[in-house]
N, C-alpha and C positions, 0 to 999 in steps of 0.2 A: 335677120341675124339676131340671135338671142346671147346675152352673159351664160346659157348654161354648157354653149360647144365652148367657149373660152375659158371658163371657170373647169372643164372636165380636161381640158386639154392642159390647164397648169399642171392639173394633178398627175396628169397620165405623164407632163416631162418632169415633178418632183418624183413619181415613182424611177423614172427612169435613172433619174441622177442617183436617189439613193440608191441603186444596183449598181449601178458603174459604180460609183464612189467604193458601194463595199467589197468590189473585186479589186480597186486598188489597193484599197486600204488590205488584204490577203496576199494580195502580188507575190509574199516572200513567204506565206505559211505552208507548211510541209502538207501535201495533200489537200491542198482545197481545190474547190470544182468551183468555175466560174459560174455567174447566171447570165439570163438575159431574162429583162421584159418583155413580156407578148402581149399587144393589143387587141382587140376588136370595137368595130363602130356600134352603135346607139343608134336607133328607132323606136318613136314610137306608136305602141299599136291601135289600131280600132279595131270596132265590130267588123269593120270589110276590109281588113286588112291593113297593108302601108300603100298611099299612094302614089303613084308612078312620079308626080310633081313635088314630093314631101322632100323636106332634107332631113338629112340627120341631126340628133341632138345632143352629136358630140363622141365620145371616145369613153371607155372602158379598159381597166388592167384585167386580162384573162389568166395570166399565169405568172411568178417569175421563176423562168423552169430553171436547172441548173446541169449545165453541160459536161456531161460524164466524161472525157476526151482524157487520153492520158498526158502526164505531166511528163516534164523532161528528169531522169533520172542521174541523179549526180552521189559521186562516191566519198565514202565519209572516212573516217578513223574507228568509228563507232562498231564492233563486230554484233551489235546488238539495233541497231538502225536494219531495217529490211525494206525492201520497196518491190512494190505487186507491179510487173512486168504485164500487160494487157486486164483480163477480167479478174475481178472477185473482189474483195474485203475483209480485212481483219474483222474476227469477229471477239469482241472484249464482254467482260462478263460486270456490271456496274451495283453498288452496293457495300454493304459492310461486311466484314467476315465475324464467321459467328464458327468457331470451334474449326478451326481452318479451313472450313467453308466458302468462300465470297457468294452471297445471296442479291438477288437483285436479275435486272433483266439484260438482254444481250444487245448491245448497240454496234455499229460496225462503221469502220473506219477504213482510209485510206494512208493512214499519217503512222508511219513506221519508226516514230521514234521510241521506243523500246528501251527499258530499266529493269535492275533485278531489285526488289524491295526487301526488307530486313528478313522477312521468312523463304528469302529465295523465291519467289513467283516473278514471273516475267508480266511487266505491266504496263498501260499505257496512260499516264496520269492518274498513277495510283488503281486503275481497272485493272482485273487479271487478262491478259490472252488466253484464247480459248482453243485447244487441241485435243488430241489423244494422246495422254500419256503414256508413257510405255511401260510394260510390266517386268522385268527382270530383263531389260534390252531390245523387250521385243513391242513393236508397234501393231494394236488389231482398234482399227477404225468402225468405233463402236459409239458411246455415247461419248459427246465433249467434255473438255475435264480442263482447269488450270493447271498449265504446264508450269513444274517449279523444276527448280535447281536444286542438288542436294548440298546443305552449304555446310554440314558439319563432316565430320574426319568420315572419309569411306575404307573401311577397316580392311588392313592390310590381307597379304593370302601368300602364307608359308609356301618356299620355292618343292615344288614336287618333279618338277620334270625340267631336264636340261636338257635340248639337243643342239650340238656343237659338230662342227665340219671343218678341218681341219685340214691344211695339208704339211707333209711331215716332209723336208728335202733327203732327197734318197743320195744325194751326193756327199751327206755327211758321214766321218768314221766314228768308229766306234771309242769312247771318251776311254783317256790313258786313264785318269785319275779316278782311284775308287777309294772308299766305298760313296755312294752319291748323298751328296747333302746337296741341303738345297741353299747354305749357308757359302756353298765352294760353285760358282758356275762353271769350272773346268769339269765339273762331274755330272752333267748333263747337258744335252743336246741344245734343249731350249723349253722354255716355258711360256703359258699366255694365262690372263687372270679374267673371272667375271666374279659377276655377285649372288650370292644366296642370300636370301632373306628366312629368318626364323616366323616360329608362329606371334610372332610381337610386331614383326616389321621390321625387325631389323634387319639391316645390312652386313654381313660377313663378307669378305674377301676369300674366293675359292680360286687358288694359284693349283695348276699342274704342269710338273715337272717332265720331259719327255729324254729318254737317255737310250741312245740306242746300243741294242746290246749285240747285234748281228744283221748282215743284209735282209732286209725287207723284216726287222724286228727291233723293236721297239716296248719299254719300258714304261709305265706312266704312274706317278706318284700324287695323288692329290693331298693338299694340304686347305685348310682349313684358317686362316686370323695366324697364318705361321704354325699351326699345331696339325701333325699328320695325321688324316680320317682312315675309317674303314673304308676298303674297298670291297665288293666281290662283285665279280663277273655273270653276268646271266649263268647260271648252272654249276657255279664254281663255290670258291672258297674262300672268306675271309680273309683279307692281307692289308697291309700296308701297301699296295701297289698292286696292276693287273696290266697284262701284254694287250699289245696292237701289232697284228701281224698281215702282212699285205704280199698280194700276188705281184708277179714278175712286170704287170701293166700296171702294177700300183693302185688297184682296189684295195678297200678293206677284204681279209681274208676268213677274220674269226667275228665275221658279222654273228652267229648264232649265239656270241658271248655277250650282246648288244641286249638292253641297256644295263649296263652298271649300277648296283645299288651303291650309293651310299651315303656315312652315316656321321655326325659330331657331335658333342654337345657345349652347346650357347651356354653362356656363363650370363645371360641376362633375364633370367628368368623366366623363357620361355621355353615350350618342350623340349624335353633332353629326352637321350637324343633324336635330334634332327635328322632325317632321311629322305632323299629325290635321289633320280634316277639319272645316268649320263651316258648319252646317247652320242656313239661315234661313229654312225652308219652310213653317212656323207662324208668322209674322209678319206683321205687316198695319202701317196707318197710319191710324188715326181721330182723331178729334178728340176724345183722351182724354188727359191726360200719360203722355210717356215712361214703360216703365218694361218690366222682363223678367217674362214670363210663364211661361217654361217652360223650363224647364233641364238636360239630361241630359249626363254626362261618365263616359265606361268608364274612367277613368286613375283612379288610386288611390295613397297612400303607403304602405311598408310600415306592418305594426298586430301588436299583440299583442290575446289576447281581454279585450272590457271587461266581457262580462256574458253568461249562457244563457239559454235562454228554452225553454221546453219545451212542446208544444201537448195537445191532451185526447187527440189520437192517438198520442201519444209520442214525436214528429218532434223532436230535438235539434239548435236552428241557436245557432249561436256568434258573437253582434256583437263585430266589432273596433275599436282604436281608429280605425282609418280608416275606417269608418263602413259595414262589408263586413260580412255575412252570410256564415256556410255552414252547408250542414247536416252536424249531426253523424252520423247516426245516427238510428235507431229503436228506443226502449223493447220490448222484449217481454215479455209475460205468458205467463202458464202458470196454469193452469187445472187442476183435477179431478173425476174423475165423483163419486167421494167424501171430501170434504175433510178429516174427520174421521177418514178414515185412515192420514193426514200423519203420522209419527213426530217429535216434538218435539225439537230436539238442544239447544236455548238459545239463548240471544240472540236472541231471535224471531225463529227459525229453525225448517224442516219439511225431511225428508227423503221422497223419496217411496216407498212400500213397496210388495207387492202388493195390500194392502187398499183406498188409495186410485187405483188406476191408475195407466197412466203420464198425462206431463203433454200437456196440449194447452194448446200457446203456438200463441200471435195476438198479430198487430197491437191494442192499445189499441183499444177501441170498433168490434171486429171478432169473431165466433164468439160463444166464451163469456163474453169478455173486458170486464171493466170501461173505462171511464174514465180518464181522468189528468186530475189539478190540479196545477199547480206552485205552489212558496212557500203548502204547504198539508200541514199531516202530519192520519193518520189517530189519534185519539184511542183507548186502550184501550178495549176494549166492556163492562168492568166498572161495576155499578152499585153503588154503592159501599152503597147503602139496602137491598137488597135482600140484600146481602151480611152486613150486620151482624146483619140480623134471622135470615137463616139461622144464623150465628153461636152467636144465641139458643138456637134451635131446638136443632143439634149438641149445645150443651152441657146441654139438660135430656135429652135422646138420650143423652150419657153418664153423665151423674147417674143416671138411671134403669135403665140396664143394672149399671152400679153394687148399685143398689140389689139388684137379682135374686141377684146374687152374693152380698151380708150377707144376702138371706134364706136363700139356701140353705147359710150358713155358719151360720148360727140352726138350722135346724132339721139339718143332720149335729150341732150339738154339742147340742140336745136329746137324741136316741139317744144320744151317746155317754154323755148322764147319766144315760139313765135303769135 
């Protein structure tokens, strides 16, 4: 017996403690991969070999690998938290930004806890995320790019088209009281309101008034902020007013008069006059109460963003306060043939070497590539039980190489007494 299998063996159970120790000490960090220690024994060699009588001269650290297993996923409030469902990795882009730029190299993570930073970029301790941004809505998976947010006003879009569905009750008479104002409700049937927005954004109030003026005929008046608009009929005439006239099963009848121009002018200093389209070609007249069934309007106010939303494929659309969608972007992952061969740099972070490949990024639930959950982080994959009792373990493993050493200090100071 030699001090150098007990002197290798302390070390091989101080390395061992420092890995348990620093997978506890991670227990609660959002995406970290646990390790383990890997051994191997010592020999040493000759010219003819090791021979068959020889011991060993002790223990060596070969690796301390780091166990890729997924973490347990738990649900946050955060709609900006994500967490990778089976394979892949965020891929963040590291460095300063130079002319809204971020320069620097691509490091890849597991740890989804996600922020928008002052220029709107989605980041992960200050790093940008890395995706395909999208170009007028649309996503083409091309070269990677920092996905941002657009965080100033997204400029409003004058109402051009209105299609409304209506149903008219066929069981009403015809109004005693004339001529119709919209001031006197004995002089029309019923009315319903929506909005038009001007080329500013603004908001006007579009009221029409419906007054029937014979079976299966009807009158219709639009008004405008209280003040009566131009109407005409597809094919027709300028008026203060245009029919709606329906067959004996209560279709529209004078669909060919479909859609409606018409026309106001906004007192706020945006285009005068204003003109969209009103479309009443899903509307009928049964013997049910009045009421609006269907409603579409392309005109919008400006908005800032209210809220993100993020799909299992990685598709990033951005609700605004004007009730407007866009797409952000697309998450990309990254992927490798061996994951294990990731070089760790901190902050639960990997770099990628020649041991583990290069990366193969994909679309979210495409190739190699995992899943995505939003307002959902991936939990450490450390068990915290399994860790303590290894713990145990290390330290009767040091105790015990320990010990090899007092014996072989025992018997050198035999010899030297006797």
């Amino acid at each position: 017996m030699g001090f150098q299998q007990g002197l290798s063996g302390l070390n091989a159970a101080s390395k061992q403690l420092d890995v348990i120790g620093n997978n506890i000490a991670n227990a609660n960090t959002v995406g970290f991969k646990d390790s383990r220690a890997e051994f191997g024994d010592m020999y040493a060699n000759s010219f003819y070999g090791v021979s068959a009588t020889q011991a060993g001269i002790g223990v060596q650290t070969l690796d301390v690998a780091q166990q890729m297993t997924q973490g347990n996923i738990t649900t946050t409030n955060n709609n900006l938290d994500i967490a990778i469902n089976n394979n892949g990795f965020f891929i963040v882009k590291t460095g300063a930004s130079t002319g809204g730029t971020q320069t620097g190299t691509y490091e890849y993570t597991r740890n989804g806890e996600f922020q928008v930073d002052n220029q709107g970029y989605i980041v992960n301790n200050g790093d940008r995320l890395e995706g395909w941004p999208a170009v007028n809505g649309v996503v083409t998976q091309g070269a990677l790019g920092d996905l941002q947010l657009q965080t100033s006003l997204i400029a409003p879009n004058a109402t051009t088209k209105i299609a409304m569905g209506v149903n008219l009750d066929s069981r009403d008479t015809v109004p005693t009281t004339t001529p119709f104002s919209p001031t006197t409700p004995a002089s029309y049937s019923w009315s319903n309101s929506t909005s038009v927005y001007d080329s500013l954004g603004n908001s006007h109030n579009l009221t029409l008034y419906y007054v029937k003026t014979a079976a299966n005929t009807w009158t219709t008046y639009p008004y405008v902020d209280g003040t009566a608009a131009s109407v005409t009929p597809n094919g027709g005439a300028a008026g203060a007013s245009a029919p709606l006239t329906f067959t004996t099963a209560g279709a529209l009848n004078n669909t060919a008069a479909q859609p409606w121009s018409i026309s106001f002018s906004p007192t706020t200093g945006a285009t005068a006059p204003e003109t969209f389209s009103l479309n009443f070609s899903n509307s009928t007249q049964y013997g049910q109460n009045s009421g609006t069934n269907s409603l579409t309007n392309d005109g919008y106010a400006a908005g800032t963003v209210a809220s993100i939303s993020i799909d299992s494929t990685g598709v990033v659309q951005a609700t605004y306060t004007n009730q407007q969608t866009k797409t952000i972007g697309q998450i990309a992952l990254a992927n490798f043939t061996n994951q294990q061969g990731l070089q760790p740099v901190g902050n639960n972070r990997w770099t990628q070497t020649f041991g583990s490949g290069p990366a193969q990024v994909n679309a979210p639930g495409s190739g190699t590539a995992g899943t995505l959950r939003d307002s959902a982080l991936e939990a450490s994959n450390v068990d915290l039980t399994t860790e303590l009792v290894n713990l145990i373990t290390a330290q009767r493993y040091y105790q015990a190489n320990a010990q090899t050493i007092k014996a072989e200090d025992t018997i050198q100071q035999t010899l030297v007494n006797l």
